[in-house]
Structure formats: structure tokens, C-alpha cells
C-alpha positions in Angstrom: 12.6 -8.7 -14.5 10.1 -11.3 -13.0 10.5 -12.3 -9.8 9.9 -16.1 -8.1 9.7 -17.7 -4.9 12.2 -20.3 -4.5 10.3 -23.0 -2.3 13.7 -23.8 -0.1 13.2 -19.9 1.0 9.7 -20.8 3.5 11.2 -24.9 3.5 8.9 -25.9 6.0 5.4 -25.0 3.8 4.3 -27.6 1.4 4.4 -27.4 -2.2 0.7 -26.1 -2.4 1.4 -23.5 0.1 4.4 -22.4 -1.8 1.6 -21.7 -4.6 -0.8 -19.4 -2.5 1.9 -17.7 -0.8 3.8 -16.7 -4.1 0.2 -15.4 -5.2 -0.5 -13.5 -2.2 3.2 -11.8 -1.9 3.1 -10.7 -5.7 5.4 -13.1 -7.7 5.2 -14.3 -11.1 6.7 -17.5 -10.9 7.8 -20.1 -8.3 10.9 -22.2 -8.3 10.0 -25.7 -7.5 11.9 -27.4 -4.4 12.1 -31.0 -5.4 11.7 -32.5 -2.1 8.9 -30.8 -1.9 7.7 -31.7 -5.4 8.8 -35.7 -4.1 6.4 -35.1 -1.0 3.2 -33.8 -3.3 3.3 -36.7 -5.3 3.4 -39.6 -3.2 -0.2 -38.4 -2.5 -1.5 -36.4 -5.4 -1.0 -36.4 -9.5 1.1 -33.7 -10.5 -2.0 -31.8 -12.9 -3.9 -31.4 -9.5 -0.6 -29.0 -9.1 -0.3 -27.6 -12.3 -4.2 -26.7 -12.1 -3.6 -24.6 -9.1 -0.7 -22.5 -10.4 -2.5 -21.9 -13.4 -5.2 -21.1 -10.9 -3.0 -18.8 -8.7 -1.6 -17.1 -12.0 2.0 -18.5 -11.1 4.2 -19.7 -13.6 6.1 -23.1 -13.1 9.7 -21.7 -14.1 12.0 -24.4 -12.8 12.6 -27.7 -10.7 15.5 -27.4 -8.3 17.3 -29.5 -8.3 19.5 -32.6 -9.7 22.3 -32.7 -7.1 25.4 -33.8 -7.6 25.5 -34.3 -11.3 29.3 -34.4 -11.6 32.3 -37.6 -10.8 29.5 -40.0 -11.2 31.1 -43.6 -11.9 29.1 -45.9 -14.3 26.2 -47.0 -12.5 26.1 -43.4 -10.3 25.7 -42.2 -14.1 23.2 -44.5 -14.7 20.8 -43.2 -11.5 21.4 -39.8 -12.6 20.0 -40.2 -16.0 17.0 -42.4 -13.9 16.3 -39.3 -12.0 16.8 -36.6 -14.9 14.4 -39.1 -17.1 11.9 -38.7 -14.0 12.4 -35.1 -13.4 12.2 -34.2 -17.3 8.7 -36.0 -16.9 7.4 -34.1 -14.2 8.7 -30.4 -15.8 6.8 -31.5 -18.7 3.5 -32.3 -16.8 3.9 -29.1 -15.0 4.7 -26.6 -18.1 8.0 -26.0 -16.4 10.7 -25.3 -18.9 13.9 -25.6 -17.1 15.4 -28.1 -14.8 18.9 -26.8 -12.0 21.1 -28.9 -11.8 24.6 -28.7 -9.4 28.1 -30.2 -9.4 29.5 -32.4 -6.9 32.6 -32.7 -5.1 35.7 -31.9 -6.7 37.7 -35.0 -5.1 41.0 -32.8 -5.4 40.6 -33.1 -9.4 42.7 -30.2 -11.4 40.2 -27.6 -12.9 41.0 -29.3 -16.2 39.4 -32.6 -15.2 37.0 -31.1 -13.5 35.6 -28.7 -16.4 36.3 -32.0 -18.8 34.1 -34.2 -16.4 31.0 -31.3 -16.4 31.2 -30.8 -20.0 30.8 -34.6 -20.5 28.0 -35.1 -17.8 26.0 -32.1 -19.6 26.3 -33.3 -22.6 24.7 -36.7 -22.0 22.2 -34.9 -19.7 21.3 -32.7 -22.8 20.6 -35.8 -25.1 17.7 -36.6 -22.5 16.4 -33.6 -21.6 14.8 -32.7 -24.7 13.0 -29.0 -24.7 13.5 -28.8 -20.9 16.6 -26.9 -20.5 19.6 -27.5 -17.9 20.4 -24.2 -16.1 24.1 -25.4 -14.7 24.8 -23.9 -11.1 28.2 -23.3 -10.0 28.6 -23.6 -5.7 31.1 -21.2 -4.2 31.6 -23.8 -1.5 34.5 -25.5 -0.2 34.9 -29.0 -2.5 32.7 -28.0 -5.2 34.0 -29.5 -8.6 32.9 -26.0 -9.8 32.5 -23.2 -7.4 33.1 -20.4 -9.9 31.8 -18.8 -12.6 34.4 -18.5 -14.9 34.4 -22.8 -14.7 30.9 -22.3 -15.2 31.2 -20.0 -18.0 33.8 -22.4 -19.9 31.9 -25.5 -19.4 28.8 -23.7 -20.5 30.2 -22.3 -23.5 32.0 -26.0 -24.2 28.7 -28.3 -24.0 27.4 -25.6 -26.4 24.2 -27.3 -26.6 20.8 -25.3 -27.0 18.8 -26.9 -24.1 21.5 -26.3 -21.4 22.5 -23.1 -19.7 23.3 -21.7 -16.6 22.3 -20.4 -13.1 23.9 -17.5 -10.8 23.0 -17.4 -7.4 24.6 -14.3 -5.5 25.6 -16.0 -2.8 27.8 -18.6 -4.7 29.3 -15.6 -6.5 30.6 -13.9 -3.1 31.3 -17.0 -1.5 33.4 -18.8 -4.6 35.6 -15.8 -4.8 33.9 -14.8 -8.9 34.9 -11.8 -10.1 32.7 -9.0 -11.7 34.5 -9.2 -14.7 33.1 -12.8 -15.1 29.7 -11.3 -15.3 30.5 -9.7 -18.6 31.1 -12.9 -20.4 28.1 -14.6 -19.5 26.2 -15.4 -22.5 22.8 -13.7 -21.3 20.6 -15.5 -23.3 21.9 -18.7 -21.5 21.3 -17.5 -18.0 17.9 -19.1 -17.0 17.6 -17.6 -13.7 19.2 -15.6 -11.1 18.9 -16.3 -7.7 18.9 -13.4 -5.0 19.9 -13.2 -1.5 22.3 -12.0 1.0 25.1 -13.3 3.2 26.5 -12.6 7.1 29.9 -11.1 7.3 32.5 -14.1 7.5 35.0 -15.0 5.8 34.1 -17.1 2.6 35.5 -20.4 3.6 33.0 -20.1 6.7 30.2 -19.8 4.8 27.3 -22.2 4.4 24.1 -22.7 3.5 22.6 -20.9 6.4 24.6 -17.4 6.2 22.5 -16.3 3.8 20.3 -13.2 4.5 17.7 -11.9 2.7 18.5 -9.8 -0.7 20.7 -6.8 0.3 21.1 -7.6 3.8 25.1 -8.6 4.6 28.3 -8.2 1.9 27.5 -9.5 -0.9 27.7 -6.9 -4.0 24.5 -7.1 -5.2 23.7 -4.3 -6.6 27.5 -4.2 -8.9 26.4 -7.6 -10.0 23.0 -6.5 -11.0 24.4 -3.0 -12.9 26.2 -5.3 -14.7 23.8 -7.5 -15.7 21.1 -4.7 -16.9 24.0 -3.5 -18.7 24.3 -6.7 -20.5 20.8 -7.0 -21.4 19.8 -9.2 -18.8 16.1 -8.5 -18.3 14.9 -12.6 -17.1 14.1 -14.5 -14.3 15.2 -13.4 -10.7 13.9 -16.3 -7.7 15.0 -15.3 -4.1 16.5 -18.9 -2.4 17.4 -18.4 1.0 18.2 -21.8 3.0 18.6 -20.0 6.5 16.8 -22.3 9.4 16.0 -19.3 11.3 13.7 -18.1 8.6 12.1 -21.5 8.4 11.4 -21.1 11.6 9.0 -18.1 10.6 5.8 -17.3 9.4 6.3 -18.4 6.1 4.0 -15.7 4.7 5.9 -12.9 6.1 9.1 -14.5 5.0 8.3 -14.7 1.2 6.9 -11.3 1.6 9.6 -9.7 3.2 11.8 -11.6 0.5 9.8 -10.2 -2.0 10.0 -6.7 -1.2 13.9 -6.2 -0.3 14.4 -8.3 -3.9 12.4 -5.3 -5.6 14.3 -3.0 -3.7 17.6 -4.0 -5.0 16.0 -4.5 -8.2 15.3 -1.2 -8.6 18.2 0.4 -7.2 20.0 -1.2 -10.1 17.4 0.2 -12.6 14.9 -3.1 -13.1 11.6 -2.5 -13.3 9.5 -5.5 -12.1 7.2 -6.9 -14.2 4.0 -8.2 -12.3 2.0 -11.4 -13.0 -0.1 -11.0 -16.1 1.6 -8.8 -17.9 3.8 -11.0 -19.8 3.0 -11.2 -23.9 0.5 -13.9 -23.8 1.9 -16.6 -26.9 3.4 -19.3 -24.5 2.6 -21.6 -21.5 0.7 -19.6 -18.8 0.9 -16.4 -20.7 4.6 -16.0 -20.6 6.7 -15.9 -24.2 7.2 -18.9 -26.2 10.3 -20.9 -26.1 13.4 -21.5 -23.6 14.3 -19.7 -20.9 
């Protein structure tokens, strides 16, 4: 398993910090916040910032993320593509292969019309993106259009589409009510990237944003999700995203560090092995292995 820094994790660094502070803690890879990516640019071309990962030794791996991607009416669907257009762009300049993107609100839609409305959004989002994939991320929050991933599972398997996968992020897991026997249909070579983290002890419908704890901290089942996984062959990309404002107001340094090490840790308890910047088979971008996620 690699392991990257989700930017959103230290929020309050710039993008270029993001960079030196993935390098010093020991990931491979960072996962691009796009505010952050938004910021850099108003100021600075983008292959100033792909010259210092490449610098660093830390792989682009995604941009997160498109918000909101589902519900859209006509001319909503029209800025979306705008910004996925933009976004593909920018991925491309960076050698990032793989864009997140995240439903909307459900607006009291049956699960029918709200898997229909995802599959069709995908699909059109697919016809854009090109060799960037989509990794799909169900939110277990309340209003989410998809807060599971057994949706996110169908819809996946329905757009059916090379380019466009999927995302699972622990906390949405715990929080959405997802089962561990969802895990064992996931279609592992579709899963671009899974995100790590803990949660505080509340009931799910309390849950934000902000409960979130670093990787094996709280109740989430991490380490049954993760058996699983390695059982399934799942051997990828692991980024730790953490959105809690008291760790933003940290040293960001220590943060991603102490991220870093309790993500091993849980890692390893489930029988990963990390693989270490540098070591990947060197016959794609950055010395990582050719093709999509």
C-alpha cells in the first residue's frame, strides 16, 4: 500500500507546503486540496508545482474535489462540466491521474432516482474526462443523494465506464451505516483510493466533518474494513483526510506526521506492508506503474 497526505488534513498550509511536508513525513503521494490548488494558481503556473513534487519525489495522485456533482438542473450541469473541463486540465499539467468527485443533496429523491441521476451525471462526466479517471465518493452524511456504499457500488458498476471509479473514505463508511459485507463487492481494480481516519464516539446522525480523529483513534472499524480489503486484493492508494479544526490549528508538520505514523500502524495490523517513495516499478509518471489508478 502507498500512503498520501490529503492536503485538507494540515488545511491551513499552502499547497507548496503540503509538498515538503509529505516529503519530510515519508509519503508517496499527496492528494491535492483544490482550494488550495485554486489559491497556487492565481499566482503561479501550475509546472512550477509539478516541478517541485517531481522534486520532492511525491507523486500527484489525485485532485479533491468536484462537489456536488449530482441534481444539477441544465445550466448547474453546464458549470459542472466548465469546472470538470478546467480541473481535467490542471490533472493533466500536473501528471495527476484521477480526479474525486462527490454527490450532492438527495432533496428527498427515492434511492431509484437518486442512483438513476448519479449514473447519468457520471456518464457525461466520463465523456470529458478522458484518461483522468473519476473516483466516485459516497458521504455517509445526513442529505447525501448517496451516503452508502452499496449506492455507490450499483452506480459504479452501472456507468461501467473505464475512466470512472470509486473512493472509500472510512469515516463515510461508519457514519452512512455501510456494511462490511459491501466491501466484498467492490470491484478492487475500481477503487482509486482509500481514505483513512478516525471518528469520536456519537451517534452517526451527529457526525460531521470535524469528528474525525486520526486513523484508529475513535469507533470506526478500521482494521475489519482493511482485513477485508487485503483479502480482496486491494494493495493501492491509502491518503489520510482529516477535516478536524483543532488539528488545523496545529503544527502542521507534526500533524501529517503523526497522521502518517498511526495510518502505518493500522496498516500493518491488518497485514499491509507500506511501500516507501521510490520503490515503485519505474514505467509510468514519476516512477509509479503505467496506466489508471
Amino acid at each position: 500500500m502507498r500512503l498520501a497526505l490529503n492536503g485538507a488534513t494540515i488545511m491551513r498550509a499552502p499547497i507548496e507546503q503540503d509538498v515538503e511536508i509529505a516529503a519530510a513525513c515519508g509519503y508517496a503521494a499527496l492528494e491535492i486540496w483544490a482550494g488550495k490548488l485554486a489559491a497556487y494558481t492565481r499566482t503561479r503556473p501550475l509546472g512550477r508545482l509539478a516541478e517541485q513534487m517531481r522534486a520532492h519525489g511525491i507523486v500527484p495522485w489525485c485532485i479533491n474535489s468536484i462537489e456536488d456533482i449530482t441534481h444539477r438542473d441544465a445550466a448547474g450541469r453546464r458549470d459542472l462540466l466548465d469546472e470538470l473541463r478546467r480541473t481535467v486540465a490542471a490533472a493533466t499539467t500536473l501528471g495527476a491521474p484521477a480526479i474525486v468527485v462527490v454527490p450532492g443533496a438527495g432533496h428527498g429523491l427515492p434511492r431509484n432516482a437518486a442512483v438513476d441521476d448519479a449514473v447519468d451525471v457520471l456518464r457525461a462526466m466520463s465523456d470529458i474526462a478522458g484518461d483522468v479517471a473519476l473516483a466516485f465518493e459516497f458521504l455517509g452524511k445526513r442529505g447525501c443523494s448517496v451516503p452508502t456504499l452499496d449506492m455507490a457500488n450499483e452506480i459504479v458498476a452501472r456507468v461501467d465506464r473505464a475512466n470512472v471509479g470509486m473512493v472509500i473514505d472510512v469515516f463515510h463508511f461508519h457514519a452512512g451505516g455501510s456494511r462490511i459485507a459491501d466491501l466484498r463487492r467492490v470491484p478492487v481494480d475500481k477503487l482509486v483510493v482509500l481514505h483513512l481516519n478516525g471518528c469520536e464516539d456519537l451517534p452517526r446522525d451527529r457526525l460531521t466533518d470535524a469528528h474525525r480523529l486520526y486513523p484508529g483513534e475513535g469507533v470506526i472499524p478500521i482494521g475489519a474494513v482493511l482485513r477485508v480489503l487485503r483479502e480482496r486484493g486491494c494493495d493501492g492508494v491509502a491518503s489520510v483526510e482529516i477535516f478536524r479544526p483543532q488539528y488545523w490549528e496545529q503544527d502542521p508538520h507534526e500533524v501529517a506526521c503523526t497522521a502518517y505514523a498511526r495510518a502505518v500502524q493500522v496498516l500493518a495490523d491488518a497485514g499491509y506492508t507500506i511501500e516507501r517513495p521510490g520503490r515503485a516499478v519505474q514505467d509510468g509518471p514519476y516512477g509509479w506503474p503505467a496506466g489508471r489508478p
